[in-house]
C-alpha positions in Angstrom: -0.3 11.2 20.3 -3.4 9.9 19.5 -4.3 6.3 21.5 -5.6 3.5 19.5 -8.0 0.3 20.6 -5.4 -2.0 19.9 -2.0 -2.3 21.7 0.1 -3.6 18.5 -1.4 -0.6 16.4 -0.2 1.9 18.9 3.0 0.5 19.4 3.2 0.3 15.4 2.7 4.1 15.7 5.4 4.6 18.4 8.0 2.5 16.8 7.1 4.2 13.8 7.8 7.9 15.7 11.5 6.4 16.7 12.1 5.2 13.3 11.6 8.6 11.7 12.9 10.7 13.8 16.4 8.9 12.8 16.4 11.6 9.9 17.6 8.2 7.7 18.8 8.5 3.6 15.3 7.9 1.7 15.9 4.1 0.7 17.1 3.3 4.0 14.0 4.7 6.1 11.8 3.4 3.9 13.5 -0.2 3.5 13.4 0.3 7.8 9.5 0.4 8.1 9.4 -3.1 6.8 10.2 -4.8 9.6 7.9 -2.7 11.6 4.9 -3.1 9.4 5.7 -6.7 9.7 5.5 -6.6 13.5 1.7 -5.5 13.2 0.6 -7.6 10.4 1.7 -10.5 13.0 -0.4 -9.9 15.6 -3.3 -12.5 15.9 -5.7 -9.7 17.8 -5.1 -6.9 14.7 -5.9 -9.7 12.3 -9.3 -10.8 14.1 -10.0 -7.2 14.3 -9.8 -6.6 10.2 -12.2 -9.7 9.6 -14.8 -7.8 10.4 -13.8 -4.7 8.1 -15.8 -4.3 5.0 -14.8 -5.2 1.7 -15.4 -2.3 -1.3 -14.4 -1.9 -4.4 -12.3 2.1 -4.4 -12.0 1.9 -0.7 -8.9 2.1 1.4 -9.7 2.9 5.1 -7.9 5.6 7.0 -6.3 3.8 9.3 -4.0 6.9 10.8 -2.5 9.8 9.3 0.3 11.3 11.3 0.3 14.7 12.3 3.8 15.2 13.0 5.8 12.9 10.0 2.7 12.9 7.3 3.0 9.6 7.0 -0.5 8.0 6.2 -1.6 4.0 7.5 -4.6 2.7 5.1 -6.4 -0.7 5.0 -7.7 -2.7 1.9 -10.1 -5.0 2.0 -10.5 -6.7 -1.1 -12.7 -8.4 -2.9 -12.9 -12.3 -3.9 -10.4 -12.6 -7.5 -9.6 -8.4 -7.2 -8.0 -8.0 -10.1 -6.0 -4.3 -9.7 -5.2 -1.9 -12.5 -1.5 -1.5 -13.0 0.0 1.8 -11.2 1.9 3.7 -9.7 2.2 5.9 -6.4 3.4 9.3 -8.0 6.1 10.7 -5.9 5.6 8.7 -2.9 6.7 5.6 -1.1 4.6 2.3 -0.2 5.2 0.3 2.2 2.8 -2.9 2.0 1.7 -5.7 4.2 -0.4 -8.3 3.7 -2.4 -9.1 6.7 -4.8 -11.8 6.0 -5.3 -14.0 2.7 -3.4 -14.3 0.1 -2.4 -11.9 -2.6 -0.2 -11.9 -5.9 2.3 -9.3 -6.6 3.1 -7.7 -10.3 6.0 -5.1 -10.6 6.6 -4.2 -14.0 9.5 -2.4 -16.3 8.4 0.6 -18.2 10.3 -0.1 -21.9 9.3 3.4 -23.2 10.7 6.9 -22.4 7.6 8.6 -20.8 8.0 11.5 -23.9 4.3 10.2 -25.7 1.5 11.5 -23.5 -0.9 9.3 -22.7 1.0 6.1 -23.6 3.5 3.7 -21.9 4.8 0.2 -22.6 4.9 -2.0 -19.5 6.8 -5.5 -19.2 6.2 -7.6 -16.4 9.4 -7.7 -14.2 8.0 -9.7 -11.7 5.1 -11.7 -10.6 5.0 -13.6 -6.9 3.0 -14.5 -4.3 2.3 -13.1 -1.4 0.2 -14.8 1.1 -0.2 -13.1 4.6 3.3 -12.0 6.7 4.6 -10.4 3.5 6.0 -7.3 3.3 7.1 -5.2 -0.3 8.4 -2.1 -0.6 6.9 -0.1 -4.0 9.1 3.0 -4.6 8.0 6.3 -6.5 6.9 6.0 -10.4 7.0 2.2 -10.2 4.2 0.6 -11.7 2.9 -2.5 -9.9 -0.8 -4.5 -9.2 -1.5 -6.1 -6.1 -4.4 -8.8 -7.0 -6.5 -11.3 -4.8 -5.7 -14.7 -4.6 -8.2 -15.9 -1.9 -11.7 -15.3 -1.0 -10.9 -12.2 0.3 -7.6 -10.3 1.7 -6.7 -7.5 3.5 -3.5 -5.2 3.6 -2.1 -2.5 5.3 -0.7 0.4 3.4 2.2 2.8 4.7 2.4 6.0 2.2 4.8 9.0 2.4 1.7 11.3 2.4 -2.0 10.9 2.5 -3.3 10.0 -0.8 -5.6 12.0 -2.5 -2.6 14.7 -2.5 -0.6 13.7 -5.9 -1.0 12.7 -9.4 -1.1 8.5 -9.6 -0.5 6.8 -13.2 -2.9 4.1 -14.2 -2.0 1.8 -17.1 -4.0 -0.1 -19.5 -1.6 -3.0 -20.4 -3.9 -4.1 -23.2 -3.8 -0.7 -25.0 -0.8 1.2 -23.6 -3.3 4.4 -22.5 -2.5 6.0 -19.4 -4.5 8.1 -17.4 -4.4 10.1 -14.4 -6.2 8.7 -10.8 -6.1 10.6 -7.2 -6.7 7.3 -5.5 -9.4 5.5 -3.8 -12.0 6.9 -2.2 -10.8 6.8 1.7 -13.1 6.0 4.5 -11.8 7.1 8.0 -12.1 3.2 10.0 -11.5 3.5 14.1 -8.8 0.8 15.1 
């Protein structure tokens, strides 16, 4: 296994080998790397570290992508009042963690049946804060914004997969359109 700078990030990665080789049901695993995520986004050193990462727009750095589970770590760095398009994460799982600033977190309800292409009705479900040490969980085909709520933020990502490999949904909540994304553009970043 690959080492890493930072002792927190490769422990992260070794309790994060233990965890899935437990071969746990879906919801459980993924509702079990919370608590790990949560251990690295505490670590004093790892946040010092990601001050000096760069903030851009469409970026999400490559933080680790596993060669044995698939699962992929990314960083985001964003930008002073980010303001995200609602999505979703296709088929996959997202485990985020907010390791510096503060963010706000909207999940919303899709009203409409999927059956008119190119079109959804969204309702916000919920809408909280989430300042650094948080934690969510974003299953598959929910749709969801993260936005900045500080001078700048940064998160760490756990996926199922790398993205890049599936279809995401983007929705316009003014219009209803919806449109098809592959992601940001990643940026491998040495931790």
């Amino acid at each position: 296994m690959k080492k890493y700078k930072h002792n927190a990030f490769n422990k992260f990665i070794e309790d994060m080998h233990v965890h899935f080789a437990k071969g746990l049901p879906e919801v459980k695993h993924w509702e079990g790397v919370r608590p790990i995520l949560k251990c690295l986004i505490l670590d004093q050193e790892f946040i010092n570290t990601s001050k000096s990462w760069e903030r851009k727009k469409g970026r999400e750095y490559i933080l680790h992508h596993d060669p044995q589970y698939d699962f992929f770590v990314g960083g985001l760095v964003r930008e002073p009042k980010h303001v995200a398009m609602a999505h979703d994460h296709g088929p996959t799982w997202t485990v985020y963690g907010v390791l510096f600033g503060q963010e706000v977190t909207h999940v919303y309800e899709r009203l409409d049946d999927g059956s008119k292409t190119g079109h959804a009705e969204l309702k916000l479900k919920i809408k909280s804060e989430a300042p650094a040490g948080t934690v969510d969980i974003v299953p598959p085909h929910i749709p969801h914004a993260e936005n900045g709520n500080s001078p700048r933020s940064v998160a760490i990502t756990v996926r199922t997969t790398k993205p890049g490999s599936y279809d995401q949904v983007m929705f316009d909540l003014k219009t209803g359109k919806t449109g098809i994304s592959r992601g940001l553009e990643l940026v491998p970043l040495e931790v």
